[in-house]
C-alpha positions in Angstrom: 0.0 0.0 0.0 1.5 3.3 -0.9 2.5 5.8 1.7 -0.2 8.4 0.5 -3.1 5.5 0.7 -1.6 4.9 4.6 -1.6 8.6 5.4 -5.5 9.0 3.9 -6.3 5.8 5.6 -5.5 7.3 8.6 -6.9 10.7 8.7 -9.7 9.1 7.5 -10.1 6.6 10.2 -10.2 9.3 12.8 -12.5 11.9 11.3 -15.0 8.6 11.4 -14.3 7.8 15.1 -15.4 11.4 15.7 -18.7 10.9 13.9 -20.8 7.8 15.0 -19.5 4.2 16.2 -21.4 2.5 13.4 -20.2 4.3 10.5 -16.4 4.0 11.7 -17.1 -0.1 12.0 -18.1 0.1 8.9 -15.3 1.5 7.9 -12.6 -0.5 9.9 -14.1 -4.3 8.7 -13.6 -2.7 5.1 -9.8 -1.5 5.5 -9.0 -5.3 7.0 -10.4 -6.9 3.9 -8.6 -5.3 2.0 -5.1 -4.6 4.0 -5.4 -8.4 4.9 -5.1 -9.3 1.3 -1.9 -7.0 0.6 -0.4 -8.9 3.3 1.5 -11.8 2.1 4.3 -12.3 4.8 4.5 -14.7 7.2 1.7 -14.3 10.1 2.3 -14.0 13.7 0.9 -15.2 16.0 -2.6 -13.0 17.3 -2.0 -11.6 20.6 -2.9 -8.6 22.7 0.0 -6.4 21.7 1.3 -8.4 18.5 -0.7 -7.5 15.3 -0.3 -8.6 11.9 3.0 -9.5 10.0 6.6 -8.7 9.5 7.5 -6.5 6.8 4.4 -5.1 5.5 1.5 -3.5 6.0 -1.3 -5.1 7.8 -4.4 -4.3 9.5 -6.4 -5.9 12.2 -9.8 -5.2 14.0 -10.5 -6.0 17.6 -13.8 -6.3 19.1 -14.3 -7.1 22.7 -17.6 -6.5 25.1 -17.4 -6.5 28.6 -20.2 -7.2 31.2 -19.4 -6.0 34.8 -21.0 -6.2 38.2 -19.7 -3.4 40.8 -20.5 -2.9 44.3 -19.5 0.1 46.2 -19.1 1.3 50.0 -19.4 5.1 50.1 -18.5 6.2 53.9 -21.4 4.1 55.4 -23.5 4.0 51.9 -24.2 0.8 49.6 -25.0 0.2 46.2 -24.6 -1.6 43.3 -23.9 -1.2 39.4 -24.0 -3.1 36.4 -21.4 -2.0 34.0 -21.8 -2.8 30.3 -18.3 -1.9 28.2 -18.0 -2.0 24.1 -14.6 -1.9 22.9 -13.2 -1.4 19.1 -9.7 -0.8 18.0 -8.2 -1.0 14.5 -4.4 -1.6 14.5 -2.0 -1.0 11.1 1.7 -2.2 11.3 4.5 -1.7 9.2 7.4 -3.1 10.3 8.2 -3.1 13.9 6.1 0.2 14.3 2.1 -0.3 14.8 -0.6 2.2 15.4 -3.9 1.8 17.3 -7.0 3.5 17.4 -9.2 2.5 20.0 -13.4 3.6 20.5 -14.3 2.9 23.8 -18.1 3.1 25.1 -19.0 2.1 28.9 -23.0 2.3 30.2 -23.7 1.8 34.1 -27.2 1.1 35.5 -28.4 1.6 38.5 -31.7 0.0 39.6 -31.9 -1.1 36.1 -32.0 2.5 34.9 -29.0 3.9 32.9 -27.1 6.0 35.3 -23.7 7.2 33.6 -22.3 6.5 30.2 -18.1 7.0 29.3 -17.3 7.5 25.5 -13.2 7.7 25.0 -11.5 7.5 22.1 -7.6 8.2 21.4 -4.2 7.0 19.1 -1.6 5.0 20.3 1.8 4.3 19.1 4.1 1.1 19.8 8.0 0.9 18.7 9.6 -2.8 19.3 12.9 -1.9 20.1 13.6 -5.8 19.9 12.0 -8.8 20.5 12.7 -8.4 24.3 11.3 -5.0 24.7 8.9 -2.2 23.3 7.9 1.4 24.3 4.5 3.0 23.3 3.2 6.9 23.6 -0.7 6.8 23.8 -3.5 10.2 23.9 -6.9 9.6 24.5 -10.0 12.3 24.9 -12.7 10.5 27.0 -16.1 12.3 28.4 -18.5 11.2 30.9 -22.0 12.2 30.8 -24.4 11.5 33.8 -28.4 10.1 32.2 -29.9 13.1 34.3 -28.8 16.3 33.9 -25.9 16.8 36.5 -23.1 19.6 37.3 -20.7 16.3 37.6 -20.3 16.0 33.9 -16.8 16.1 32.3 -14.4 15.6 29.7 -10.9 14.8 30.3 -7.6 14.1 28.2 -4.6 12.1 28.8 -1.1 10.8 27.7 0.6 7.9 28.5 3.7 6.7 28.1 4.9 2.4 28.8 7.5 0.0 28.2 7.3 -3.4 28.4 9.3 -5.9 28.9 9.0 -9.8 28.0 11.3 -12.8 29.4 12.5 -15.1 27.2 10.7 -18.1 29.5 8.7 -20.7 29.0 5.5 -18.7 30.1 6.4 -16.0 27.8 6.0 -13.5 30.7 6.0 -9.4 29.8 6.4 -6.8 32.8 4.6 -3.2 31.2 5.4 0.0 33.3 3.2 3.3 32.6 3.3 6.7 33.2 0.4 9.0 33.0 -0.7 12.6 33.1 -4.2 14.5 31.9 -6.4 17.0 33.1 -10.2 16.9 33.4 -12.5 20.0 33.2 -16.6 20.0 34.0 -18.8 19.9 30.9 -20.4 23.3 32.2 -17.7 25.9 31.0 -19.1 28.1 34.3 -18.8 25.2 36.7 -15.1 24.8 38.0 -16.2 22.5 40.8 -14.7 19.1 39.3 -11.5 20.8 37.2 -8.4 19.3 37.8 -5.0 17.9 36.8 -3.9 14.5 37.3 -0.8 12.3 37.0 0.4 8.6 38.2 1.9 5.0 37.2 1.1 1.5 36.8 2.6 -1.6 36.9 1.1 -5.2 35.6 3.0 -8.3 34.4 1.1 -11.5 32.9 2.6 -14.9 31.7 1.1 -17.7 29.8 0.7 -21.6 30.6 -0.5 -24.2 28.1 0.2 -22.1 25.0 -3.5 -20.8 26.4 -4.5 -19.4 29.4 -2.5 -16.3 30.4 -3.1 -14.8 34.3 -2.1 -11.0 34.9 -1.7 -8.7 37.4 -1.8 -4.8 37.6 -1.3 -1.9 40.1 -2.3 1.6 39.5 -1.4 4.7 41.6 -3.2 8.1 40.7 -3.0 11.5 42.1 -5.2 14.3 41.6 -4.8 18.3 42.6 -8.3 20.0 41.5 -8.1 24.0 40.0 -10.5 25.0 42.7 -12.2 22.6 45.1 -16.0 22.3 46.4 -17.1 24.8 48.7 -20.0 24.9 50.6 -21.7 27.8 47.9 -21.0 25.3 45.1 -23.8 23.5 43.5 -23.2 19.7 44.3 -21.0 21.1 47.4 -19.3 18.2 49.7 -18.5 20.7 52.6 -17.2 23.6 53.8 -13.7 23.2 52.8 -11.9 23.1 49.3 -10.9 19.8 47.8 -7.6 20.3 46.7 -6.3 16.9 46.4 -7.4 13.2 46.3 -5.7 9.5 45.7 -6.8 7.1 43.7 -5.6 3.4 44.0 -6.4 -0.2 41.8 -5.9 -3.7 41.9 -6.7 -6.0 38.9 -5.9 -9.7 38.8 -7.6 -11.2 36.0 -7.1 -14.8 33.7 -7.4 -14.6 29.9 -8.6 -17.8 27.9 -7.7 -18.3 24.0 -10.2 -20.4 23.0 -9.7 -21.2 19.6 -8.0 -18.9 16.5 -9.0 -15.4 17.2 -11.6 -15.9 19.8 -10.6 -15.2 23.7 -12.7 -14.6 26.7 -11.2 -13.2 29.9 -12.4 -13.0 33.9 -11.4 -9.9 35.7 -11.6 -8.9 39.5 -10.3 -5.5 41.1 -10.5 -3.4 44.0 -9.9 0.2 44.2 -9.8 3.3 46.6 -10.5 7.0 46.5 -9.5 9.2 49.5 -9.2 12.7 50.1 -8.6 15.5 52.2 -12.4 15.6 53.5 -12.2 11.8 55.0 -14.6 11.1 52.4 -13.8 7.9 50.8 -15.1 5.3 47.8 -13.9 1.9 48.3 -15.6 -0.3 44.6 -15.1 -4.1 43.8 -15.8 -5.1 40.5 -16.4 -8.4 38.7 -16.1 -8.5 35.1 -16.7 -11.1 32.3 -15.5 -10.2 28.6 -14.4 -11.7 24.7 -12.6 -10.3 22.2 -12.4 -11.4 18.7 -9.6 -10.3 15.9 -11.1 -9.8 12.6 -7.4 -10.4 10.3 
């Protein structure tokens, strides 16, 4: 494929993820039929970070859905959520550099009614250094709407930076490292009650037995320092004092299954933890049940 056919391929591709999700699938099954057929190299194998072939230009869609179930412990409140998560991603490599564009949609209900809903898309791209080791720099715009009308609505922004590392083992096991930093702003220009910057790391290593089933691990630290906090004359107000600062903490262990070819399912549990400087605090534990398969 010629270098000013990759170029309008992928300006292309993310003026569509801007518009709706079902004109940009559209779009993404056509560019693997027809990238997949300009591909004549030897495959390797599908994984989670490995897409395409060696040499030349390849394409590969991903689509995975997620079903969660969260339940929460706010100070002395309880609740529950069901989480529902739709996640697409088109990948092009050429040579040891790939690119990803990822559309991400999440809906919670509550009481069976749709409570909030996450749509987050971004670009992502991955150099392998070597077979031992690879770096990628990732951006992603994401916004968060409540179902009723609410002050708490807001749009964020991030970059990430990770390197990973994989052992030449029998378990193939990677180590990834991450570094992040974004800001988030409320969706009401007037309303600075939820603006704020952001930054922290994560840490996750996995490893695969039986050529199959592959368990993983992650940590994630975040800390956040708002523009200007709640105060008790701000709509939504948690008390009489500004928020200046919270901390945000995650555990994920989880067990991914290849089935068969393209198709895997995966089982995730995690715990996190949301403190601040008003002892107010958000403790969630999530279950979630997901597939993914590669269209190549």
């Amino acid at each position: 494929m010629p270098r000013k056919h990759l170029i309008f391929l992928i300006g292309l591709t993310v003026s569509l993820f801007t518009t709706t999700p079902v004109m940009a699938q559209a779009f993404l099954l056509t560019q693997v039929a027809t990238a997949g057929l300009e591909a004549n190299t030897p495959e390797r194998e599908p994984g989670w970070d490995h897409l395409g072939s060696v040499n030349s230009l390849a394409a590969d869609f991903m689509a995975a859905e997620t079903m969660g179930f969260e339940s929460m412990s706010r100070n002395q409140g309880r609740g529950a959520d069901v989480m529902d998560k739709k996640f697409n991603m088109l990948g092009l490599r050429k040579d040891n550099n790939t690119f990803y564009f990822p559309v991400y949609k999440q809906e919670s209900m509550f009481n069976r009614q749709s409570y909030t809903q996450l749509d987050a898309w971004g670009v992502k791209w991955q150099h392998d250094l070597d077979e031992d080791s690879s770096f990628s720099l990732a951006a992603s715009r994401s916004k968060n709407v409540y179902a009723r009308k609410s002050l708490q609505n807001t749009t964020s922004n991030m970059a990430t930076l990770s390197w990973t590392s994989r052992f030449a083992d029998d378990q193939k096991s990677s180590l990834t490292g991450s570094v992040f930093l974004g800001d988030e702003d409320a969706a009401t220009a007037s309303d600075d009650l939820l603006a704020r910057s952001f930054y922290g790391f994560s840490v996750g290593g996995q490893m695969t037995f039986f050529k199959s089933h592959t368990p993983y691990l992650q940590l994630k630290l975040q800390k956040s320092r708002y523009d200007q906090g709640a105060t008790l004359e701000s709509p939504g107000s948690i008390g009489n004092y500004n928020l200046e600062q919270d901390y945000y903490s995650r555990l994920s262990a989880g067990w991914r299954w290849k089935v068969q070819g393209n198709w895997s399912v995966n089982a995730e549990a995690n715990y996190s933890s949301n403190d601040n400087e008003l002892n107010w605090q958000l403790n969630q534990s999530k279950i979630y049940f997901g597939t993914r398969y590669d269209f190549r």
